[in-house]
Z-matrix of the N, CA and C atoms (Angstrom, degrees):
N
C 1 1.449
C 2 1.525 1 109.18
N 3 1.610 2 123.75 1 123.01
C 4 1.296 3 123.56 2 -177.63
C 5 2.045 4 101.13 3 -87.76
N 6 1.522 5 100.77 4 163.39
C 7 0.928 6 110.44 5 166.08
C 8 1.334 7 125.41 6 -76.88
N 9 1.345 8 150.87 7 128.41
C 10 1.240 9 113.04 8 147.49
C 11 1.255 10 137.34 9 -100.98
N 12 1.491 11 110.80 10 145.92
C 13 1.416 12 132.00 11 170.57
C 14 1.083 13 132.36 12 -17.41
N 15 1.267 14 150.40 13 83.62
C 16 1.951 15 118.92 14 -176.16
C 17 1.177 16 115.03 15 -56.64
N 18 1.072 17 111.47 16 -147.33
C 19 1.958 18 123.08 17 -150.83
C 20 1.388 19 60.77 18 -108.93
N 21 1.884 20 124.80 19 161.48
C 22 1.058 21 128.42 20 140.32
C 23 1.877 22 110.58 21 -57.88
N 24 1.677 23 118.46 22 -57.73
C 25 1.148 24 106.08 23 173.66
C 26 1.452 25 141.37 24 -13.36
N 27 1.470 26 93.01 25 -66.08
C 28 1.994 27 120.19 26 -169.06
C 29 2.186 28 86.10 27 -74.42
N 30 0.809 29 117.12 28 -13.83
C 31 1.697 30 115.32 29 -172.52
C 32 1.428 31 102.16 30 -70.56
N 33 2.281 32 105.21 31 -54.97
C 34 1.414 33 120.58 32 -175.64
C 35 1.296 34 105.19 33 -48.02
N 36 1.307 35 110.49 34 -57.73
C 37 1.375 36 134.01 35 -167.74
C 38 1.648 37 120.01 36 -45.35
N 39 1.415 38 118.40 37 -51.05
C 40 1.163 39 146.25 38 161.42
C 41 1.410 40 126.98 39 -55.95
N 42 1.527 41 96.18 40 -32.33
C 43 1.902 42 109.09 41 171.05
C 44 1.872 43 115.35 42 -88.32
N 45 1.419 44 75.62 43 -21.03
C 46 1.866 45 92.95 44 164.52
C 47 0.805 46 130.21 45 -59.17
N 48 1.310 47 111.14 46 -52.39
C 49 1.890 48 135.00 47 -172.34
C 50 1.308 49 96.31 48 -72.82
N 51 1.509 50 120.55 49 -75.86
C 52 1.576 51 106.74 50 -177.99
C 53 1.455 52 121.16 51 -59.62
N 54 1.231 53 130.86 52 -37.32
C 55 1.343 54 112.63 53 172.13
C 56 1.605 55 119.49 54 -53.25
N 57 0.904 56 105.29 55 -15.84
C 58 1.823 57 106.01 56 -174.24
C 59 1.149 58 99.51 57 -89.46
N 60 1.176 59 131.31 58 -27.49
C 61 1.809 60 132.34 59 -158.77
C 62 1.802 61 83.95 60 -107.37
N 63 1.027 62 134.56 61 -44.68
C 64 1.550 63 115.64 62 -172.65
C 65 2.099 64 91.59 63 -74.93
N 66 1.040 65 116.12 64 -43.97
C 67 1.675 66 95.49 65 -178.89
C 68 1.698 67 106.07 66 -71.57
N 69 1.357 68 132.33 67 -17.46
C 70 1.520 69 118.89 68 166.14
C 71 1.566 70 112.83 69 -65.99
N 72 1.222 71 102.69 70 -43.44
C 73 1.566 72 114.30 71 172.50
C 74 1.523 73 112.78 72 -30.23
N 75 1.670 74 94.73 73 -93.05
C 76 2.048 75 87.11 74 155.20
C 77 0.965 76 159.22 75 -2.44
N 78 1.816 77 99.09 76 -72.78
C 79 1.395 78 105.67 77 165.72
C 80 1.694 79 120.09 78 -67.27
N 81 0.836 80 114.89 79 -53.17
C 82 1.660 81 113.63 80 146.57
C 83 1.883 82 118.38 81 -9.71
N 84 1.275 83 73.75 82 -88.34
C 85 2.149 84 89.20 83 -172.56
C 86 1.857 85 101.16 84 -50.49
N 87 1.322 86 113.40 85 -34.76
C 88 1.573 87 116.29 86 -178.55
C 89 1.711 88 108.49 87 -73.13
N 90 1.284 89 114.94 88 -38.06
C 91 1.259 90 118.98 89 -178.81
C 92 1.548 91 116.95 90 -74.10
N 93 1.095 92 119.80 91 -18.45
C 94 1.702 93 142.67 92 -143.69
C 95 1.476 94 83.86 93 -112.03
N 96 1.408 95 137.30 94 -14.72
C 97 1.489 96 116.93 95 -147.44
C 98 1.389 97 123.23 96 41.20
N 99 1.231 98 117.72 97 65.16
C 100 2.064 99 125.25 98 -172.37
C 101 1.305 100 85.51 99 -148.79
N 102 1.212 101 124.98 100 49.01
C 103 1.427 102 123.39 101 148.92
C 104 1.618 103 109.96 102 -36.18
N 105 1.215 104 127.89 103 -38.16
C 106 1.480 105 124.63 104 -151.33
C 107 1.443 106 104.81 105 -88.69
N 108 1.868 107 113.59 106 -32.16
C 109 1.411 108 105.92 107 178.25
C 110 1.640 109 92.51 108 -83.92
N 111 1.211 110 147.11 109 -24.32
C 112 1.383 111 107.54 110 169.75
C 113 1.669 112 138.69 111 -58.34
N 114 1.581 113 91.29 112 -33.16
C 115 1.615 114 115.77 113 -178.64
C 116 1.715 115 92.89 114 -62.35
N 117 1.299 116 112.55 115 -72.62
C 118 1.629 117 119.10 116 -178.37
C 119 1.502 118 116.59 117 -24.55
N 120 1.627 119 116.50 118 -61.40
C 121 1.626 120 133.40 119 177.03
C 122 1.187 121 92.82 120 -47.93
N 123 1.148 122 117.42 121 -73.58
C 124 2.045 123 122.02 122 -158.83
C 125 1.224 124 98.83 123 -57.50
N 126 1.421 125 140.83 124 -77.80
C 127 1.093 126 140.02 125 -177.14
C 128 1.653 127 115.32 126 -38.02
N 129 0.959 128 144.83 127 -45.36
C 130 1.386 129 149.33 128 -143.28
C 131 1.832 130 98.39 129 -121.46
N 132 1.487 131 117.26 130 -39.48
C 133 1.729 132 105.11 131 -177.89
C 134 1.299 133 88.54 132 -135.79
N 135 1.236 134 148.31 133 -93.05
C 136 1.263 135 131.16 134 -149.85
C 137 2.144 136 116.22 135 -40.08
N 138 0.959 137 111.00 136 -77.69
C 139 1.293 138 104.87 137 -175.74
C 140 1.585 139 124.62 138 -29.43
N 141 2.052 140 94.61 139 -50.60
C 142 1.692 141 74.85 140 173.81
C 143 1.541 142 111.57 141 -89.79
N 144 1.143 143 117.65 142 23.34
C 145 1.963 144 116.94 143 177.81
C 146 2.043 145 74.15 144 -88.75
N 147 0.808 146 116.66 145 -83.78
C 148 1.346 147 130.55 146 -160.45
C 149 1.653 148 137.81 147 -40.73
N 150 1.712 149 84.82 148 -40.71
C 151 1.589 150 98.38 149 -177.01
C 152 1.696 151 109.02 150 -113.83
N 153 1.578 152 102.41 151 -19.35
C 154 1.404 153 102.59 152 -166.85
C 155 1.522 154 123.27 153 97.35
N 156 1.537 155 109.22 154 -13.97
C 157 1.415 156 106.37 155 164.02
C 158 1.463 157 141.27 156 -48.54
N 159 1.060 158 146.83 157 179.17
C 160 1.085 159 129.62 158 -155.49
C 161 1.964 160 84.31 159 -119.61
N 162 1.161 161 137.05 160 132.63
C 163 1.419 162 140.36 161 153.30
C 164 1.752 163 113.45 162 -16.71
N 165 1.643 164 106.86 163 126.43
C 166 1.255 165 98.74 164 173.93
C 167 1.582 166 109.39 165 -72.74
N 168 1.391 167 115.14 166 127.36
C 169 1.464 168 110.23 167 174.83
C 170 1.824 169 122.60 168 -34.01
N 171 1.717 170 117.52 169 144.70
C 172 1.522 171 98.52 170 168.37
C 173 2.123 172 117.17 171 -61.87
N 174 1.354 173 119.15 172 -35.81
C 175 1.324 174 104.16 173 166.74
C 176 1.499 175 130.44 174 -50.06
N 177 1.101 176 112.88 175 -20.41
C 178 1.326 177 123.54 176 -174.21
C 179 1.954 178 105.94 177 -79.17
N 180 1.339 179 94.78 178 -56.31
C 181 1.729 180 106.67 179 167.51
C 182 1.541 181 96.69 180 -43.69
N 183 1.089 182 114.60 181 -98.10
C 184 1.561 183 130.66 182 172.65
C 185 1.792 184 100.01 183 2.09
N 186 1.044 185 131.45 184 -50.91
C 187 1.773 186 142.14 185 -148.58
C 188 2.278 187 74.97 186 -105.31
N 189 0.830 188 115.67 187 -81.27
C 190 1.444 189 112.20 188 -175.93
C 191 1.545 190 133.47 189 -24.73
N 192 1.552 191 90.07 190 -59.71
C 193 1.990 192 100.35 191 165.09
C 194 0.965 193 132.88 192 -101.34
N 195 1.533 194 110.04 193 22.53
C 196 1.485 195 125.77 194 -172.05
C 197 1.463 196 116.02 195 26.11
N 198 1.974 197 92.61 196 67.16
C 199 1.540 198 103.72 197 166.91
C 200 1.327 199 119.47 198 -78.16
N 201 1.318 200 121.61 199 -155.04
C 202 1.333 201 130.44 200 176.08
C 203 1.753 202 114.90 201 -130.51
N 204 1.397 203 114.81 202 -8.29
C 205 1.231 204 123.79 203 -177.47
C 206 1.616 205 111.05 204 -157.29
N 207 1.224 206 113.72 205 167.47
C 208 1.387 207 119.20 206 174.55
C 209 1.567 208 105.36 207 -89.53
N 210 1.289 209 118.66 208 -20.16
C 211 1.161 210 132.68 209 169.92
C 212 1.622 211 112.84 210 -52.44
N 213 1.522 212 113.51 211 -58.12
C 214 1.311 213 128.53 212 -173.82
C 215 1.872 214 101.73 213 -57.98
N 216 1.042 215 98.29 214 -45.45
C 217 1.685 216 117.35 215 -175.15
C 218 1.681 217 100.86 216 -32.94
N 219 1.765 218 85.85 217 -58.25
C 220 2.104 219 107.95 218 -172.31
C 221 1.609 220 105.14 219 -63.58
N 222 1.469 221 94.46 220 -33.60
C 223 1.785 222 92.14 221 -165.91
C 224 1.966 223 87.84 222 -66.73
N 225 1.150 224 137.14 223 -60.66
C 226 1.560 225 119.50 224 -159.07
C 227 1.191 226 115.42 225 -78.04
N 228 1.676 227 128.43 226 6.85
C 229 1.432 228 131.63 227 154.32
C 230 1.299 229 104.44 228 -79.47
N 231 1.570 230 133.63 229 -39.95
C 232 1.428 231 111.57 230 -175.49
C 233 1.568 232 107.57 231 -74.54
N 234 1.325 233 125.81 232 -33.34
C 235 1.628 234 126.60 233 158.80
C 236 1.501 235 110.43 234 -46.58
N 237 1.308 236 122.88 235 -50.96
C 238 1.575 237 110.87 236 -166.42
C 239 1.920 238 101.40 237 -78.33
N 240 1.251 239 126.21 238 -16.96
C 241 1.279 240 122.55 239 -171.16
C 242 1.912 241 92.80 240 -95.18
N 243 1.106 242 116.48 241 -4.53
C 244 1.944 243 112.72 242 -179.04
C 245 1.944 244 91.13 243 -99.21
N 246 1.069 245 97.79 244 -20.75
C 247 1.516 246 101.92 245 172.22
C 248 1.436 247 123.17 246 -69.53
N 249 1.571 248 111.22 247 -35.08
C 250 1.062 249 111.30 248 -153.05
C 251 1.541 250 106.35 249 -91.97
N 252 2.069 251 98.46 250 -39.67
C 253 1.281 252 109.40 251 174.85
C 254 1.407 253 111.94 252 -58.63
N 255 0.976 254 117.39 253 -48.75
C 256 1.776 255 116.32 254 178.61
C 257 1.599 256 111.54 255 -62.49
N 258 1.238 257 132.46 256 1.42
C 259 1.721 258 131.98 257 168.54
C 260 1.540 259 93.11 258 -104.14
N 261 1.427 260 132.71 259 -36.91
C 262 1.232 261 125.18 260 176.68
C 263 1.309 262 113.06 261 -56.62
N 264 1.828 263 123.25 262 -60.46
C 265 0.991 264 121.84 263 173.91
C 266 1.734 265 123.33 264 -56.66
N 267 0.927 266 99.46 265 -20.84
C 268 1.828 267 102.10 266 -169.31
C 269 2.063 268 91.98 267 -67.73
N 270 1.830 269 104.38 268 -55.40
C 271 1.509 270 96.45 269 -179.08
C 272 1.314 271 125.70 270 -67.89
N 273 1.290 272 124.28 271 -12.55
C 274 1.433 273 126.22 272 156.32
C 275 1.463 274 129.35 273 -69.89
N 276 1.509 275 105.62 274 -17.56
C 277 1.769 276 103.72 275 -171.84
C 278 1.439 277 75.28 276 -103.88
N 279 1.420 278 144.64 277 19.89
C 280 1.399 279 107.62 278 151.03
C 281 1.463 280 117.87 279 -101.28
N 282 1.471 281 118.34 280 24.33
C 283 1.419 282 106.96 281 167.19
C 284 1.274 283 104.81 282 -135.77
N 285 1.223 284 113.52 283 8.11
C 286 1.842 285 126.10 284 175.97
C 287 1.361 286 108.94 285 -104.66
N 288 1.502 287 103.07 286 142.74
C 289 1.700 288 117.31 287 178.78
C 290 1.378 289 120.53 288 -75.37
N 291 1.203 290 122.93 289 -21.03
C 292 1.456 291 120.18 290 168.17
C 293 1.885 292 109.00 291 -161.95
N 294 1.285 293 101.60 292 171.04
C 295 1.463 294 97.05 293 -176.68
C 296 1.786 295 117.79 294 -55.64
N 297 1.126 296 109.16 295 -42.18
C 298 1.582 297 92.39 296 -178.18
C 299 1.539 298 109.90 297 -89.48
N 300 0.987 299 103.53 298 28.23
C 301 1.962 300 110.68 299 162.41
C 302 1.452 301 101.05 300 -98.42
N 303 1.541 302 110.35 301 -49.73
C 304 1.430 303 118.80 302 -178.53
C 305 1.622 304 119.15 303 -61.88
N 306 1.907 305 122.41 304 -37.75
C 307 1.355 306 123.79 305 132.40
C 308 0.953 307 131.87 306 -2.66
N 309 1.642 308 105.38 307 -89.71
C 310 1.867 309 111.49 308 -174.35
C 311 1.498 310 93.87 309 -64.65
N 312 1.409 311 141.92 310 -51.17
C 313 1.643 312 120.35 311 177.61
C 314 1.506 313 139.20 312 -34.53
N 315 1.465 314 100.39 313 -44.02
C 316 1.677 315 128.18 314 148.85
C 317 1.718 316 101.19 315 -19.41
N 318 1.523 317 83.16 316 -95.15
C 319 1.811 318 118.97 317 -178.90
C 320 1.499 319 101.41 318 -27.92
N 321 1.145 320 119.97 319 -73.62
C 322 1.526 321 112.42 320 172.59
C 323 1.261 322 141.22 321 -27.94
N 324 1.438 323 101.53 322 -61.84
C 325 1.424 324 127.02 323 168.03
C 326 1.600 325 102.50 324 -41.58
N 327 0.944 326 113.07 325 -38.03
C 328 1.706 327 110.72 326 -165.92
C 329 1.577 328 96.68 327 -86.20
N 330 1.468 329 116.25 328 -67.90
C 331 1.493 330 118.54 329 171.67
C 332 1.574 331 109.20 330 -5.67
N 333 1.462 332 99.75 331 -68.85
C 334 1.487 333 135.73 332 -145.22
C 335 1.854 334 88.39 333 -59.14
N 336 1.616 335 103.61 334 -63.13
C 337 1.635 336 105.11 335 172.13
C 338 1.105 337 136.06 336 -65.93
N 339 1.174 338 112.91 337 -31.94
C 340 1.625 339 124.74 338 161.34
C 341 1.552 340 111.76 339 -37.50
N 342 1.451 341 112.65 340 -44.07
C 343 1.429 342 109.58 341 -140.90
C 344 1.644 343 80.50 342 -112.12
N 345 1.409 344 147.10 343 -24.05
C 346 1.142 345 149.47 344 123.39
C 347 1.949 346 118.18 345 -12.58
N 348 1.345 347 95.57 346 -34.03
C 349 1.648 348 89.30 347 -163.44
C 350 1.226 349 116.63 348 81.63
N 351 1.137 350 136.53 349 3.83
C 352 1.507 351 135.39 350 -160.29
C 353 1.724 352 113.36 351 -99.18
């Protein structure tokens, strides 16, 4: 079974959307004082989505933000990833007509990278 390719276009397009929503993300988490869900996101999904690194372990988090559990570690990745989706969605409903336009845009975006490898 071959992959297929996206459009290079819908690829630009797609690297657009998330790059804008992972730098709103930021500015957000930096403004918010949530230094920790930015550190957490980058460390744990962006870097290795991005660079190929391997995830900083949760003990390692735990030793970093002077948590109390590896548990706590998981709890501010599922906060920094409700963060992230909600800056994704916010830059998509500004060029979509209603929420389930902004949905299938989502959906795409991922399609679009998936099938990118990215």
């Amino acid at each position: 079974m071959t992959t297929r390719r996206p459009d290079p276009f819908d690829l630009v397009w797609a690297r657009t959307v998330v790059q804008t929503a992972v730098g709103r993300m930021k500015e957000e988490c930096l403004r918010t004082r949530r230094r920790d869900l930015w550190e957490v996101f980058e460390c744990r999904v962006l870097k290795p989505a991005m660079e190929g690194v391997e995830p900083l372990p949760y003990e390692a988090l735990v030793t970093r933000f002077r948590l109390a559990t590896p548990a706590q570690a998981h709890n501010l990745l599922i906060t920094a990833k409700r963060t992230y989706r909600r800056c994704l969605r916010t830059v998509v409903a500004e060029y979509t007509m209603d929420e389930a336009e902004a949905l299938r845009e989502v959906e795409a975006l991922g399609e679009i990278l998936a099938q990118a490898g990215a």
